[in-house]
VEXDREN-2710 file (C-alpha; in Angstrom, 1 decimal):
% VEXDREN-2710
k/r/px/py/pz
1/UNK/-107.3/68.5/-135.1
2/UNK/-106.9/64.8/-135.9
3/UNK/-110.0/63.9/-133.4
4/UNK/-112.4/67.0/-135.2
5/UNK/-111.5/64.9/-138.2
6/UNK/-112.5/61.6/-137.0
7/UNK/-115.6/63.2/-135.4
8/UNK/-116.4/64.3/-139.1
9/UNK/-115.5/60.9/-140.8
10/UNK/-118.1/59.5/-138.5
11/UNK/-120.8/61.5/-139.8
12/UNK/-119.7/60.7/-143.5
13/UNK/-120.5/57.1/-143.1
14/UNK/-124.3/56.2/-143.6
15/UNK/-124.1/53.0/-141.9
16/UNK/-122.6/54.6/-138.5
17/UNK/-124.5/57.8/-138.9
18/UNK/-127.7/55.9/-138.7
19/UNK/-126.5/53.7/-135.9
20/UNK/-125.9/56.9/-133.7
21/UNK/-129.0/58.5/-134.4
22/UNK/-131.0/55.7/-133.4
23/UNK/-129.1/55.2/-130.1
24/UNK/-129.3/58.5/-129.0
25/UNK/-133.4/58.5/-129.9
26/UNK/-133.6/55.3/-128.0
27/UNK/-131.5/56.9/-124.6
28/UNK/-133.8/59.6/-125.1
29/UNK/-136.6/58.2/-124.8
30/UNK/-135.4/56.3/-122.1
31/UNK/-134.4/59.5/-120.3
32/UNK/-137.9/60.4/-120.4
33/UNK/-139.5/57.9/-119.1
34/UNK/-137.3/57.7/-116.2
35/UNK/-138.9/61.4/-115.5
36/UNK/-142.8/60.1/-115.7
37/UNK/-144.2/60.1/-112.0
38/UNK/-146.2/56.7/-111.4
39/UNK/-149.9/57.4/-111.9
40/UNK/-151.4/57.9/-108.3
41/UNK/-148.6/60.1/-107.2
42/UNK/-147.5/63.5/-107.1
43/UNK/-144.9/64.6/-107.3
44/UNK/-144.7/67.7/-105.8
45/UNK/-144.5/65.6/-102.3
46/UNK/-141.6/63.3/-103.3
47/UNK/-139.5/65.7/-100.7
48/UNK/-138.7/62.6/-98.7
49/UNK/-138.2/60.2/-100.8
50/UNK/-135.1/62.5/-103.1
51/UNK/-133.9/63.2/-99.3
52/UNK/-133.3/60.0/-98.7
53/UNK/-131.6/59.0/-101.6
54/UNK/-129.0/61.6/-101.7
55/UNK/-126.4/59.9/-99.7
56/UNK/-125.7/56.0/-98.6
57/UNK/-126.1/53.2/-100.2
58/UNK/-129.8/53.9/-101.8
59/UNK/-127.6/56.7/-103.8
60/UNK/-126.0/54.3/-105.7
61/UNK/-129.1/52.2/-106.5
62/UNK/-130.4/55.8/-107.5
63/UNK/-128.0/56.7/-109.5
64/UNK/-128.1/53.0/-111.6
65/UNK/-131.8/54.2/-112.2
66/UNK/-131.0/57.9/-113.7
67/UNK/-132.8/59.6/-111.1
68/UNK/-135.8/57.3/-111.5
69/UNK/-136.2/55.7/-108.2
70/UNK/-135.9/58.8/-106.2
71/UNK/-138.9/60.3/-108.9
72/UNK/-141.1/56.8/-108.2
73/UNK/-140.6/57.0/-112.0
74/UNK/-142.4/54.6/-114.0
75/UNK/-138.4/53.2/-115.0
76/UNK/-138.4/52.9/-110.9
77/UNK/-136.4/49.6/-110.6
78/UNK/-134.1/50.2/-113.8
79/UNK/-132.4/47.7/-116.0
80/UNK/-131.0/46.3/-112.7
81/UNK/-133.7/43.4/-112.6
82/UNK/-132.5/42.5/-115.9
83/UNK/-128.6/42.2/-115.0
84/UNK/-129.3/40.5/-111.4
85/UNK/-131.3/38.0/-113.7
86/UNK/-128.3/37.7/-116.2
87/UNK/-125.9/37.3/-113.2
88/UNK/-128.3/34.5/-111.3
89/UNK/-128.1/32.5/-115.1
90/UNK/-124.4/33.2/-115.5
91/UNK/-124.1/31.6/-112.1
92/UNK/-126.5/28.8/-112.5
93/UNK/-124.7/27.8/-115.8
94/UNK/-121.8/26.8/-113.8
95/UNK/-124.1/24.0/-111.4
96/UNK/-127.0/23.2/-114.2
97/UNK/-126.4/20.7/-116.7
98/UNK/-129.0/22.1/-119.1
99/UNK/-127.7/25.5/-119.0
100/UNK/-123.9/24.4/-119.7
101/UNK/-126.0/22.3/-122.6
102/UNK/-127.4/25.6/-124.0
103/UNK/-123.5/27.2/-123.6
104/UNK/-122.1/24.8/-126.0
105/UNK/-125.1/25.0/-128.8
106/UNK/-124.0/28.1/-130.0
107/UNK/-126.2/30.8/-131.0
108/UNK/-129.3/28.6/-130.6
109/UNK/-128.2/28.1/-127.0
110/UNK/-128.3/31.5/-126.0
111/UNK/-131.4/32.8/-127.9
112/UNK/-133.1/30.2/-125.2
113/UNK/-130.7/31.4/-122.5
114/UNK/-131.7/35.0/-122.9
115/UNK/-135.2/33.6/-123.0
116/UNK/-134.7/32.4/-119.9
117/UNK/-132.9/35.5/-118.2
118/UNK/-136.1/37.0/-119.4
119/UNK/-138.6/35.3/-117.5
120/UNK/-136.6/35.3/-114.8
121/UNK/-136.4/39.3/-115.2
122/UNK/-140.0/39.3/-114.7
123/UNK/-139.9/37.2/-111.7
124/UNK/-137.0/39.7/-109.6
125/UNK/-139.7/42.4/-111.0
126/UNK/-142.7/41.4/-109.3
127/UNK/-140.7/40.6/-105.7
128/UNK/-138.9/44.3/-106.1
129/UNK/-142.1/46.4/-107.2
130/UNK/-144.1/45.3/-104.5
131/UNK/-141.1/45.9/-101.9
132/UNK/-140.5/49.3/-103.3
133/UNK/-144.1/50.7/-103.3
134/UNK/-144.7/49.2/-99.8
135/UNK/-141.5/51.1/-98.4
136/UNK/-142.4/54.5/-99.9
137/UNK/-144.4/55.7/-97.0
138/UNK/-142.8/54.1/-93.4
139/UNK/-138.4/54.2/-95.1
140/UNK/-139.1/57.3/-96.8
141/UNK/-141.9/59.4/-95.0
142/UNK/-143.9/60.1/-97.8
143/UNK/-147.2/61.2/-96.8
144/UNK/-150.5/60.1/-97.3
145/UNK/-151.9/62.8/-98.9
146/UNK/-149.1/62.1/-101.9
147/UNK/-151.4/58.7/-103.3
148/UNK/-154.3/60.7/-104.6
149/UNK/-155.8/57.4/-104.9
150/UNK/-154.5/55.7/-102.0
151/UNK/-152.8/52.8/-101.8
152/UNK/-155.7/50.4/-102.4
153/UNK/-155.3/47.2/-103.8
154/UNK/-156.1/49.0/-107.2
155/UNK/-152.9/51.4/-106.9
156/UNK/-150.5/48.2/-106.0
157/UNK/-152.0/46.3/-109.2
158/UNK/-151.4/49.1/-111.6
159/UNK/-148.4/50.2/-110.1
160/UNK/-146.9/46.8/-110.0
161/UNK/-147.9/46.4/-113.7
162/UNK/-146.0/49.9/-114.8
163/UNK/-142.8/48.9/-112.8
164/UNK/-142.8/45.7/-114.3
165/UNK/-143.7/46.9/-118.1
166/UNK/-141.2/49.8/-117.6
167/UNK/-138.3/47.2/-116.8
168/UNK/-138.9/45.1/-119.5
169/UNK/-139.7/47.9/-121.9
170/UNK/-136.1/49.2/-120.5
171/UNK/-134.5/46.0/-121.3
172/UNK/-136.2/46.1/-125.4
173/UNK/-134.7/49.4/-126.0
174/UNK/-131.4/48.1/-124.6
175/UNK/-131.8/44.6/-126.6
176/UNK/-132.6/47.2/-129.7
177/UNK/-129.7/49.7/-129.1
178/UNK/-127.7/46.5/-129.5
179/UNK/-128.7/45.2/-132.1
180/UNK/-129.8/48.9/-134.5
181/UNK/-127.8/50.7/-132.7
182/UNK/-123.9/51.2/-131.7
183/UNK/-122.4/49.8/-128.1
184/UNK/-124.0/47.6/-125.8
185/UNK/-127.4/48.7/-125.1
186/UNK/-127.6/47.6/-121.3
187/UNK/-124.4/49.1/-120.6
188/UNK/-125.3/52.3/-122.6
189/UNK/-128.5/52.7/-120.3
190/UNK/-126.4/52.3/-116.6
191/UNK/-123.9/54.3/-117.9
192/UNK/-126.7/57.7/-119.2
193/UNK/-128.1/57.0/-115.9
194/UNK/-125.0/57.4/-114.0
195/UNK/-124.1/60.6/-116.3
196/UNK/-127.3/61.9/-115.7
197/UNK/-126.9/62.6/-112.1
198/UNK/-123.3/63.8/-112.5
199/UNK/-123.6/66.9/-113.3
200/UNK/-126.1/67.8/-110.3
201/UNK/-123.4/65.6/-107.9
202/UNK/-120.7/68.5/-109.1
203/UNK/-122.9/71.5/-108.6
204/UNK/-124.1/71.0/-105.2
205/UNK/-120.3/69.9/-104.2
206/UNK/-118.8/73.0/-106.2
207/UNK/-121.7/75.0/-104.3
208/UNK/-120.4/73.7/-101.0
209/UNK/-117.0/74.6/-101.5
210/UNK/-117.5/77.9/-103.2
211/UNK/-119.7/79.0/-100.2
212/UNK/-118.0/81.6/-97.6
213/UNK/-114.1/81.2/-97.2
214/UNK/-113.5/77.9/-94.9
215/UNK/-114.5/75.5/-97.3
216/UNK/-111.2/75.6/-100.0
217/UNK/-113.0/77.7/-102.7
218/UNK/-112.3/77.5/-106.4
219/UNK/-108.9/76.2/-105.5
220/UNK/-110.1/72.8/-103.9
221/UNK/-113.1/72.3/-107.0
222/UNK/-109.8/72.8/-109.4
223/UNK/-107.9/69.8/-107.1
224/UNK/-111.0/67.8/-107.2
225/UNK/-111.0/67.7/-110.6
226/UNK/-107.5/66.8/-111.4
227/UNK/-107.9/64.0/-109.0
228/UNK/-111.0/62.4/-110.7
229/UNK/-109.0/62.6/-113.9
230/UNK/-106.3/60.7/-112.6
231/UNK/-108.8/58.1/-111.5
232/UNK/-110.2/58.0/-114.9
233/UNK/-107.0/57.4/-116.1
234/UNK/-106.2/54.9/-113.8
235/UNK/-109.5/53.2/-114.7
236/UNK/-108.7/53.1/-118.3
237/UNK/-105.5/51.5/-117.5
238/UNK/-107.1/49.2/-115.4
239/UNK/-109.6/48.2/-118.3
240/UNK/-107.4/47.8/-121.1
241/UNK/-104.2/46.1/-119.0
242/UNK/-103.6/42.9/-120.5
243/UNK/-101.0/40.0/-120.6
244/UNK/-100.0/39.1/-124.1
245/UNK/-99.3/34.9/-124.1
246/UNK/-96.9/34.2/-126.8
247/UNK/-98.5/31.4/-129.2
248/UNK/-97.3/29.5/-132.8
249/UNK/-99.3/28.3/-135.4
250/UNK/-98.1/25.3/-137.5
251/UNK/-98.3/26.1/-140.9
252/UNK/-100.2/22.7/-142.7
253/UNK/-97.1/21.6/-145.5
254/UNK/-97.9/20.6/-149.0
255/UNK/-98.1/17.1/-147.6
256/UNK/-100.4/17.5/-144.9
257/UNK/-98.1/17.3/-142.4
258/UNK/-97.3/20.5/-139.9
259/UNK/-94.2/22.5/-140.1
260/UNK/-93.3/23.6/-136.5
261/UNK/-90.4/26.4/-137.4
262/UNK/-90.4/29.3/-135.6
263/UNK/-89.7/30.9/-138.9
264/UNK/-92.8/29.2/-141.2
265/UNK/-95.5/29.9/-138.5
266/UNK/-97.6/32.8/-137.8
267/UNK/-97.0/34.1/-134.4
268/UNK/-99.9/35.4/-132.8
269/UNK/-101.0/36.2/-129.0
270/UNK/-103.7/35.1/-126.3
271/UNK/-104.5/38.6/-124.8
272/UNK/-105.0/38.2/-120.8
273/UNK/-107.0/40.3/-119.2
274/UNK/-105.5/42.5/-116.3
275/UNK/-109.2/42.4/-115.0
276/UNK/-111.4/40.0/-116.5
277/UNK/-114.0/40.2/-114.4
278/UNK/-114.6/43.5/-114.6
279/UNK/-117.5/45.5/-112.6
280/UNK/-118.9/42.1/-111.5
281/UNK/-117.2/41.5/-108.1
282/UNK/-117.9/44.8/-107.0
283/UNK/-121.8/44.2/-107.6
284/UNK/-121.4/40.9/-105.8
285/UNK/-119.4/42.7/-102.8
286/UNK/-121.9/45.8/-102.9
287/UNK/-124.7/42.9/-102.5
288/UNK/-122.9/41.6/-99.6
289/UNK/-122.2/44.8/-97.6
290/UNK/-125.9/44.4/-96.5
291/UNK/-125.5/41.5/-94.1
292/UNK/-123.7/42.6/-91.6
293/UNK/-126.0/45.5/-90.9
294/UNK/-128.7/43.4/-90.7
295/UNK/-127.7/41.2/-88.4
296/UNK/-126.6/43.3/-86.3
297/UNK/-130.0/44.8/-86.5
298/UNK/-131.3/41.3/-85.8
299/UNK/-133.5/40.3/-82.4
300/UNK/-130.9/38.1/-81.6
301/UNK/-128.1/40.7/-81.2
302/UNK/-129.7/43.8/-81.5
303/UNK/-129.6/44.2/-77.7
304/UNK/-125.6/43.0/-77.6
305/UNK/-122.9/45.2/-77.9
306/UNK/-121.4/43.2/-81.1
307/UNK/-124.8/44.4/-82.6
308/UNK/-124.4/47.6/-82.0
309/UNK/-121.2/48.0/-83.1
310/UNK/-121.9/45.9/-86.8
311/UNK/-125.3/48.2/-87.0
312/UNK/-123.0/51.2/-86.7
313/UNK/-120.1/50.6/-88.4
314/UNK/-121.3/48.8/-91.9
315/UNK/-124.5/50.7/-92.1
316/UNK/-121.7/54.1/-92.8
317/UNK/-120.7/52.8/-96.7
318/UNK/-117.8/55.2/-96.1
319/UNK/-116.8/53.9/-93.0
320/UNK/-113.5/52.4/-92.3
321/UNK/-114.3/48.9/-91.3
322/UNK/-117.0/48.9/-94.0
323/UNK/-114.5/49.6/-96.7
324/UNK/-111.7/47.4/-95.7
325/UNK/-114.5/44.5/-95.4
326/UNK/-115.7/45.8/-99.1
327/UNK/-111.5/45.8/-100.4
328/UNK/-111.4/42.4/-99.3
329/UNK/-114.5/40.8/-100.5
330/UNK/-113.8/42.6/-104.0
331/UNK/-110.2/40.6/-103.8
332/UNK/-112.0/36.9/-103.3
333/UNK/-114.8/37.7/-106.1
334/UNK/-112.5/38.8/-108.1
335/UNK/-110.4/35.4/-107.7
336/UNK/-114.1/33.9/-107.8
337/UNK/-115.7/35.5/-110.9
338/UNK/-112.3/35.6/-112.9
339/UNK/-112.2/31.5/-112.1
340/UNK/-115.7/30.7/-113.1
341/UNK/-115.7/33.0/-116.3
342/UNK/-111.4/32.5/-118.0
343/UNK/-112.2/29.1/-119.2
344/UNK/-107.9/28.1/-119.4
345/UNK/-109.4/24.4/-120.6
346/UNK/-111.3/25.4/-123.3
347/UNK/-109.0/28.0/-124.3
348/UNK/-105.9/25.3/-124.5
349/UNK/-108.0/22.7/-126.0
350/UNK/-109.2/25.3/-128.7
351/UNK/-105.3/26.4/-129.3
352/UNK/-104.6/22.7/-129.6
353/UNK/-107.4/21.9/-132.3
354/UNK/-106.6/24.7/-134.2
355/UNK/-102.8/24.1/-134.1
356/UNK/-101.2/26.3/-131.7
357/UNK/-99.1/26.5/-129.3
358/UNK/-97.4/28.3/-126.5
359/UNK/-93.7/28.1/-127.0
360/UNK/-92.0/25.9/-124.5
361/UNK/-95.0/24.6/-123.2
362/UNK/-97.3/21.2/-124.5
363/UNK/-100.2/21.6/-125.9
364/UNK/-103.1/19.9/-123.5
365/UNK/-103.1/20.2/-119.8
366/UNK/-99.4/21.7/-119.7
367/UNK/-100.9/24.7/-121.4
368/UNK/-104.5/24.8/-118.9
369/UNK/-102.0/24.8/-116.3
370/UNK/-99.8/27.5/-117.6
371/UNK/-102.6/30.1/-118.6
372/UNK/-104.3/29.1/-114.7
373/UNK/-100.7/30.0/-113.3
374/UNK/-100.7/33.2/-115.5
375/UNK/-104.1/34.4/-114.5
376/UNK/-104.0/33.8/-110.5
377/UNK/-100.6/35.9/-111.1
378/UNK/-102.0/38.8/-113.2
379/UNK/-105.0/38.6/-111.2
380/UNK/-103.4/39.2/-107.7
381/UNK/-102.4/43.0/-108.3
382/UNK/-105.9/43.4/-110.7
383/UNK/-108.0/42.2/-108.0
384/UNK/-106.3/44.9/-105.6
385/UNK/-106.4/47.6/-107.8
386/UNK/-110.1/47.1/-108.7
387/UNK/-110.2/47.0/-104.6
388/UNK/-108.5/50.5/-104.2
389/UNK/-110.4/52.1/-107.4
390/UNK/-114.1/50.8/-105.4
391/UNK/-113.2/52.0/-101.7
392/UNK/-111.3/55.7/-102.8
393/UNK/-114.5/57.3/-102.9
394/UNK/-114.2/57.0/-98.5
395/UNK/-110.8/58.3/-98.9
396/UNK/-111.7/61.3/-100.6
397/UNK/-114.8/61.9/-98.4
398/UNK/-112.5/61.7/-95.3
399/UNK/-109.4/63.2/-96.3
400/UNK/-111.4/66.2/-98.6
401/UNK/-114.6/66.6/-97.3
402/UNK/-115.7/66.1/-100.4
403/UNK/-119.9/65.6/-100.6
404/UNK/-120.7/61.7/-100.9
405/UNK/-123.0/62.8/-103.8
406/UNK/-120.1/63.4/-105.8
407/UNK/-117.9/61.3/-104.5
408/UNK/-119.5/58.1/-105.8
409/UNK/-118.0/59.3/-109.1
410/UNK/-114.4/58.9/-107.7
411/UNK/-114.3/55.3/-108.0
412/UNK/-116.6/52.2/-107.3
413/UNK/-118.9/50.4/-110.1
414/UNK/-120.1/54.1/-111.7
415/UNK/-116.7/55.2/-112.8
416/UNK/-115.4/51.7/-113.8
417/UNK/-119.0/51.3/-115.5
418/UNK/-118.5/54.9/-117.5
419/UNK/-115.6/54.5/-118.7
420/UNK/-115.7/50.5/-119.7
421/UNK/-118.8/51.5/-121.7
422/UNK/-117.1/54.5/-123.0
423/UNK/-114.2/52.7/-123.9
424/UNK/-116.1/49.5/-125.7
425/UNK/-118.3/52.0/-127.7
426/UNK/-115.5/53.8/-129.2
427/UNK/-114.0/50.8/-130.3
428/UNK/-116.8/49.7/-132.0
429/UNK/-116.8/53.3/-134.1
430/UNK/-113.4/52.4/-134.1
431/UNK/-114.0/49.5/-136.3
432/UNK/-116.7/51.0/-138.6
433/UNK/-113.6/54.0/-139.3
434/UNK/-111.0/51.5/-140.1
435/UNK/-112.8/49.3/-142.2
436/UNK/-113.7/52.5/-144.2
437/UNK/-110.1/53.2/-144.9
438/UNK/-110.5/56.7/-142.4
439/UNK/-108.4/57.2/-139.3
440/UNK/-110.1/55.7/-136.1
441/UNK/-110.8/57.7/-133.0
442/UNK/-108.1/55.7/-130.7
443/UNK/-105.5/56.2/-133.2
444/UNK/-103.4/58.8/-134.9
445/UNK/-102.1/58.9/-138.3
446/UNK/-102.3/59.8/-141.6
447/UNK/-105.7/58.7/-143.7
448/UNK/-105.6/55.5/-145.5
449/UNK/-106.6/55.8/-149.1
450/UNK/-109.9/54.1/-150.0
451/UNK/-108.9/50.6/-152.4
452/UNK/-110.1/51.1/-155.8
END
């Protein structure tokens, strides 16, 4: 088989060979930390805690983790300090003068900026640590007897520390997967985590089902898992959609001038993404499904009926008024992020220096506008798709009865995340294959020679 092939043509070259090994030692090790009980606890009384992050919207936080916050793991809060920080930055380097600064120098620029997203890491760190210890015992009913120290001032310093080391030492081994290693190490880490707990998520759901006769039996796990491959599918197609722009490139004439031909330039493309904002207004949405709740949890209408009813109906994350609240805030982030991060000016003011052009249109302005026009259209039926993908996970709890454990991997930010991740990493051994002359892994034919 071609893909046996490729798998071995991988191994051949030292370069990539190396790359993998080191990435896989670095996830392990990752992987076991997020299994190391914070000192002070045991964990043979964490009942409550794994209880109460098997379903809602703390199962997803969970499953970002690997497991970790439900084992008060000393990897507790994740990477996800690190990518709210990167977020907050990204944000602020639309409003902040210095930041756009640091944007424009280059790689200089963003050695500080990730210097900054660093400190600020630390910052989210020590608000979330604290948060999280203090809510083990009244949220999650873990008892007393669990802190064989107690929860003395000395237990919330050196707890606070580990969390705190254990994010950061989580964002090194991703900044090092990056850089010895193959993929993008932050991604790499979400995406293990989310693997890690999929397996377990299929079991119990395929344990459900496979128990007495009224619950569909083998025949409804089989259905199950033709469905989730379609949504994988669907998700790939999502990712890789793009709208090729037409450009020309003058070619530069023996006198210096440009030749404009249709014939003597090099035709080329601008590649539009489908979704080019990827997981991101999905996070922000996921972030904003929390208000509601809580107002209506609020003293000032907890009493009321409206409060009642917004308590009820958004604290149930597959709930109907809770999705089609999530489908449309994913629409408007998704116009939002897309805006903020598809710079059309730079893009046709780089085309223009450079020498290209989109046919029929002027260089300058006329192109900005064009591309602007082009992405609010492509982004339109992107934004709603991304919307359908995120809230199909309450469709096939309703309609299947399928357990919300596993259903989180039907859609939402873990499959999008799993299979972006998957698909960027294979393209990167995708390169190293094809610039050794061997047949990549996302493409079939025969092997290219080796050049003398």
């Amino acid at each position: 088989m071609k893909f046996i092939e490729s798998l071995k043509n991988v191994w051949k070259i030292e370069e990539l060979r190396n790359r993998i090994i080191v990435t896989l030692g670095l996830l392990l090790v990752y992987r076991f930390g997020a299994q190391v009980v914070l000192p002070g606890i045991d964990a043979a009384q964490l009942g409550g805690l794994q209880q109460g992050t098997d379903s809602g919207i703390l199962s997803i936080l969970n499953m970002f983790t690997g497991g970790a916050f439900a084992n008060a793991s000393v990897f507790a809060l994740g990477i996800m300090p690190y990518i709210s920080a990167s977020i907050v930055v990204q944000l602020m380097g639309i409003a902040i003068p210095y930041l756009q600064k640091l944007q424009k120098e280059g790689a200089s620029g963003q050695k500080k900026i990730n210097q900054i997203t660093r400190w600020l890491t630390i910052a989210i760190c020590l608000l979330q640590a604290p948060g999280y210890l203090a809510s083990l015992t009244p949220m999650f009913g873990i008892p007393e007897s669990a802190f064989l120290l107690g929860q003395g001032p000395l237990f919330y310093f050196s707890s606070i520390t580990i969390l705190v080391t254990g994010c950061i030492f989580a964002m090194w081994l991703g900044e090092k997967i990056t850089d010895k290693g193959i993929g993008n190490g932050i991604s790499l880490l979400i995406m293990v985590g989310i693997i890690a707990t999929l397996p377990q998520a299929f079991l119990q759901n395929a344990a459900t089902r496979l128990e007495g006769g009224g619950n569909g039996g083998l025949m409804m796990v089989l259905i199950e898992f033709v469905i989730w491959f379609v949504i994988i599918l669907a998700s790939i197609m999502l990712v890789m959609g793009v709208r090729k722009i037409a450009v020309q490139y003058a070619r530069r004439t023996a006198s210096g001038g440009y030749e404009k031909s249709a014939m003597a330039g090099s035709r080329q493309y601008i590649p539009l993404k489908l979704n080019a904002s990827g997981v991101m207004p999905i996070i922000f949405a996921q972030a904003l499904m929390f208000v509601p709740s809580l107002i209506g949890q609020s003293a000032l209408l907890k009493e009321t009926a409206t409060g009642t009813w917004m308590a009820t109906n958004y604290s149930d994350m597959f709930g109907f008024w809770y999705n089609v609240t999530f489908a449309l805030l994913i629409i408007v982030f998704t116009y939002f992020y897309t805006a903020i991060t598809v710079p059309t000016n730079k893009m046709a003011d780089d085309l223009k220096r450079s020498g290209g052009f989109i046919p029929g249109i002027r260089p300058g302005s006329e192109t900005s506008e064009y591309l602007d026009r082009i992405m609010s259209q492509i982004t339109l039926p992107g934004s709603i798709f991304l919307a359908l993908i995120a809230v199909f996970p309450a469709f096939i709890v309703k309609l299947m009865g399928v357990q919300q454990g596993w259903a989180l991997f039907f859609g939402g930010t873990s499959l999008l995340i799993m299979v972006g991740v998957a698909i960027d990493t294979m393209q990167q051994i995708n390169s190293y294959l094809l610039n050794r002359h061997y047949d990549g892994l996302m493409k079939t034919g025969k092997n290219r020679k080796a050049s003398a």
